[in-house]
N, C-alpha and C positions, 0 to 999 in steps of 0.2 A: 435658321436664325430666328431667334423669337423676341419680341419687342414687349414691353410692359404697352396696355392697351391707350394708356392714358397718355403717350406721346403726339405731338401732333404731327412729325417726322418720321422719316427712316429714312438711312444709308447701309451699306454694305460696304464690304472690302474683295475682293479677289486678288486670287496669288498662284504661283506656282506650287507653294510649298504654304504649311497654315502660317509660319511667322510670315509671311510678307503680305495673307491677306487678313491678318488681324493688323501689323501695319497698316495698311491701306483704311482697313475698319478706322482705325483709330486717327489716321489724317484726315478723313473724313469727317469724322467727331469732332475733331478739334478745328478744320476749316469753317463747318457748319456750327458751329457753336462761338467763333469769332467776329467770322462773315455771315448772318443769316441777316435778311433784310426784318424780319419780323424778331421784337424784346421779347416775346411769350417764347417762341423755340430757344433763344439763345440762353434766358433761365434758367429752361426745360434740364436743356446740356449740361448747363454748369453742374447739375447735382445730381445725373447720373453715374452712375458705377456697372459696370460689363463683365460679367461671367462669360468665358468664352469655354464651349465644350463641343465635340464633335462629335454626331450621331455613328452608331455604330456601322452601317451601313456604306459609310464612308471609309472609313479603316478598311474594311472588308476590300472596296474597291480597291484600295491603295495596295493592297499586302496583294490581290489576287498578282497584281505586277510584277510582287519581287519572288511571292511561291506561287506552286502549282495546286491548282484547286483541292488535287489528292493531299497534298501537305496540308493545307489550312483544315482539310477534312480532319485530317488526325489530330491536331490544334484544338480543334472546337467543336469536335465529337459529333458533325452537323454531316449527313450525307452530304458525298460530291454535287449529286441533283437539286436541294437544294442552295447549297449555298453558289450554286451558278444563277441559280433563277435571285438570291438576292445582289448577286453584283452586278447583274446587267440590270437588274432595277424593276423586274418583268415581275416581281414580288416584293410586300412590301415584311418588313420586320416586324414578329408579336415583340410584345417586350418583355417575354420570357424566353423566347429565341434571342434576342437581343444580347438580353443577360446573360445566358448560356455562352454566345461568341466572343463580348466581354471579358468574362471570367476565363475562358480558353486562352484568347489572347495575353492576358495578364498574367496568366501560370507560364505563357510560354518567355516574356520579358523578363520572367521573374529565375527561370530557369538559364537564358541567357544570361544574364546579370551574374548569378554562381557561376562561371563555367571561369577557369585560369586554364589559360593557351600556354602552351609552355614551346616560346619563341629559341630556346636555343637548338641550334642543328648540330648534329651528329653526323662526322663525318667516316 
């Protein structure tokens, strides 16, 4: 999460899932921006605007759950070895490895997205 320097706050959100902790992000904004006992913060709030985006390193953790590191390997063309040392976190992301898993990723949603299942059974 990165904050323009010129605030004189922060809050966050946490969630299960990202909609519920940009939810939370944003009850937060809005109770603090309501209820702040100091006029300068409550300002501050009125005239920000929130870009919310997820580093990549994150996704990665998230996907290591639903595939197998060998899958995600073929996905994002990234050796098994490394991309274990980026989801337990024991490394950190260049941002052209970044990039790289990124752009894997996104061929791979994008590849999903074409596919028609063809639901009728044959008996």
């Amino acid at each position: 999460m990165y904050f323009n320097e010129d605030l004189t706050c922060f809050f966050f959100g946490e969630g299960e899932t990202q909609e519920e902790a940009i939810q939370e992000f944003l009850d937060e904004h809005e109770d603090l921006k309501e209820h702040s006992l100091y006029e300068k913060v409550q300002e501050e709030l009125r005239c920000v605007e929130f870009e919310f985006h997820i580093e990549v390193q994150s996704y990665l953790q998230y996907y290591a759950q639903l595939f197998s590191i060998e899958g995600l390997a073929k996905i994002t063309c990234i050796s098994k070895a490394r991309l274990k040392s980026y989801v337990d976190g024991s490394t950190l992301l260049r941002p052209s490895t970044a990039k790289q898993i990124g752009e894997g990723l996104l061929k791979f949603a994008e590849d999903l997205k074409g596919l028609e299942l063809n639901t009728t059974t044959h008996i």
